[in-house]
N, C-alpha and C positions, 0 to 999 in steps of 0.2 A: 668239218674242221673249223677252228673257231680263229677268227682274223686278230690279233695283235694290234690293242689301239695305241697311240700313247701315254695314256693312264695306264694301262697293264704294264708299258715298260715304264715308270715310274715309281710304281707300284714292286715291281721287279730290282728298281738300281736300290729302291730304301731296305728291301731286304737283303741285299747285300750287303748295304753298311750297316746290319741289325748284329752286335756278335752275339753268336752263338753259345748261351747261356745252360743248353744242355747237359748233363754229367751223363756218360754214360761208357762203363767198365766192364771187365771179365770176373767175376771173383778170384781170387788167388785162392781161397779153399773148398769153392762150390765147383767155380768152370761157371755159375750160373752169371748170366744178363744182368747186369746192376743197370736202369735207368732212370734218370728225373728228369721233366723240361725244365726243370732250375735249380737251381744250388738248395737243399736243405737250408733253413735259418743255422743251423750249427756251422754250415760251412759259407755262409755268408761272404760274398768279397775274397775268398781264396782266389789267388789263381789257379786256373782250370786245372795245373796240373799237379797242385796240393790237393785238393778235393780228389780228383778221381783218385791219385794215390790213398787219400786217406779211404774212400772208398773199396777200395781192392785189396785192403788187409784183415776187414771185418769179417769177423766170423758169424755164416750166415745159420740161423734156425728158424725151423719153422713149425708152425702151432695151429693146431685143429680150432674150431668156433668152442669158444669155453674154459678151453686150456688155460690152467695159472701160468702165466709167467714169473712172476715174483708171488713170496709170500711176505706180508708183512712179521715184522722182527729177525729174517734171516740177516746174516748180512752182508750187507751188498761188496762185488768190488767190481763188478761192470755196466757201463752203461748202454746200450740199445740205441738204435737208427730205424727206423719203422722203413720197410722199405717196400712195402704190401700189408694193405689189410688195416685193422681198426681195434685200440684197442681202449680196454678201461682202465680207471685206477679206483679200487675203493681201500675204504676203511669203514669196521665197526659197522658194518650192512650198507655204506652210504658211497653211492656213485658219486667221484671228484670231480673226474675230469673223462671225456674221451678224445685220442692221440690218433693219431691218423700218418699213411703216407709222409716223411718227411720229418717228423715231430722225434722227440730223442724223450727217453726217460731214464732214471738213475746216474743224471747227470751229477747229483750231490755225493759220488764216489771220486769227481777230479779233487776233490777238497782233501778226502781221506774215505778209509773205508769205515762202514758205518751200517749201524741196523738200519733194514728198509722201514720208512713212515709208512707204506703202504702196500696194500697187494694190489696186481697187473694182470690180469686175463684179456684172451683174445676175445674178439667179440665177433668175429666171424677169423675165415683161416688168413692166417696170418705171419710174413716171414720178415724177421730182421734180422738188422746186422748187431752184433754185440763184440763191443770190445773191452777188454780187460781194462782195470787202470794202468797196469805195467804196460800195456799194448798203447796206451794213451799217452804215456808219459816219454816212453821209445820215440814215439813217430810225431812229437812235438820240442822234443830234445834235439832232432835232427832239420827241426824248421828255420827257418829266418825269423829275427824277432818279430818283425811285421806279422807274421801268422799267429805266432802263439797270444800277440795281442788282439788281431783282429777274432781268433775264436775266445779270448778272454772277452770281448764285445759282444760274441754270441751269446756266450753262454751267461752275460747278465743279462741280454733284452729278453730270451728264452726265460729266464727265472723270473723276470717283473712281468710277460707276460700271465704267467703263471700264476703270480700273485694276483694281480689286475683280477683275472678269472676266480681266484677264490676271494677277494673281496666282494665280487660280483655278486658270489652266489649266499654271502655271507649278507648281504643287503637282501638280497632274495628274501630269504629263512628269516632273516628279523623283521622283513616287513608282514611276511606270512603268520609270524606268531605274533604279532602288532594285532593283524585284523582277527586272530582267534579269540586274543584275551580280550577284544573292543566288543566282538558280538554275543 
C-alpha cells in the first residue's frame, strides 16, 4: 500500500480545481460513446453544455481505410466532426491536407451550399459526425449570441489554420521547383 505524502495531496487538491474539459456524450442516433479529452477547435470555449449538445445531434458514419467520403465537384451541404480515425483531402492526384480526431471538414457549407474543392477519403477506418447546414443553422438559431459568436471565432481560426498550412506547403513546392530548375 502506498503512504500519502503531502505532495500527493497537493498534487490531488490542484486537480480538483483543474475543470474538467472533457466532452463526452450518448449519440442521439447511434446510442454510440461520443468522447474528447477536450473541446474540438470547432467548439472551442462553449459551455460544456452547448458542446455536448451540439455533440449529440450529429449524425454518426463510419468508413472503412480508403473509402471516399466526398467527391470533388458534388455538392456539398454538410459538414463532418472526425470523431475516430484519419482522414485525406486531395485534388487533381495531390495529397492537401490530413484531418485527424477533432478536425471538421466541409465547413465552407455554413456560408452556403457549394461544389466540394476537393475529395475526402478515409485513410484508415474512420467514424464521424456529419451534420447538415439545416441541422447547423437549427441548433445555432436556438443558441445565445455568445455561442454563435464564439463558433464564428472557430470557424475563422480553423480556416486561417488551414490556410497557414497550404501556404506552407505552397513555399514547400516553390522552393522544390527553385532547386530543380537551379540544378
Amino acid at each position: 500500500m502506498k503512504v500519502k505524502t503531502p505532495y500527493d495531496e497537493q498534487i490531488s487538491e490542484k486537480q480538483k480545481n483543474i475543470p474538467d474539459k472533457s466532452l463526452q456524450v450518448i449519440s442521439k442516433n447511434s446510442g454510440s460513446l461520443i468522447y474528447f479529452n477536450r473541446p474540438p477547435l470547432f467548439l472551442a470555449n462553449f459551455p460544456k453544455s452547448a458542446a455536448e449538445k451540439f455533440l449529440e445531434i450529429g449524425i454518426e458514419e463510419k468508413f472503412g481505410a480508403q473509402d471516399e467520403i466526398l467527391h470533388k465537384g458534388e455538392v456539398g451541404s454538410s459538414l463532418y466532426l472526425i470523431i475516430e480515425g484519419c482522414i485525406s483531402v486531395w485534388r487533381q492526384g495531390a495529397k492537401l491536407a490530413e484531418l485527424k480526431k477533432g478536425d471538421v471538414f466541409g465547413e465552407l457549407i455554413l456560408f452556403r451550399e457549394h461544389y466540394r474543392i476537393a475529395s475526402v477519403r478515409a485513410e484508415e477506418p474512420t467514424i464521424v459526425l456529419r451534420y447538415s447546414r439545416h441541422m447547423l443553422m437549427d441548433f445555432f438559431s436556438h443558441q445565445e449570441q455568445k455561442i454563435v459568436n464564439l463558433h464564428m471565432m472557430n470557424l475563422i481560426e480553423i480556416m486561417r489554420q488551414k490556410l497557414i498550412a497550404a501556404n506552407e506547403k505552397i513555399v514547400e513546392l516553390e522552393r522544390k521547383l527553385f532547386e530543380l530548375r537551379s540544378s
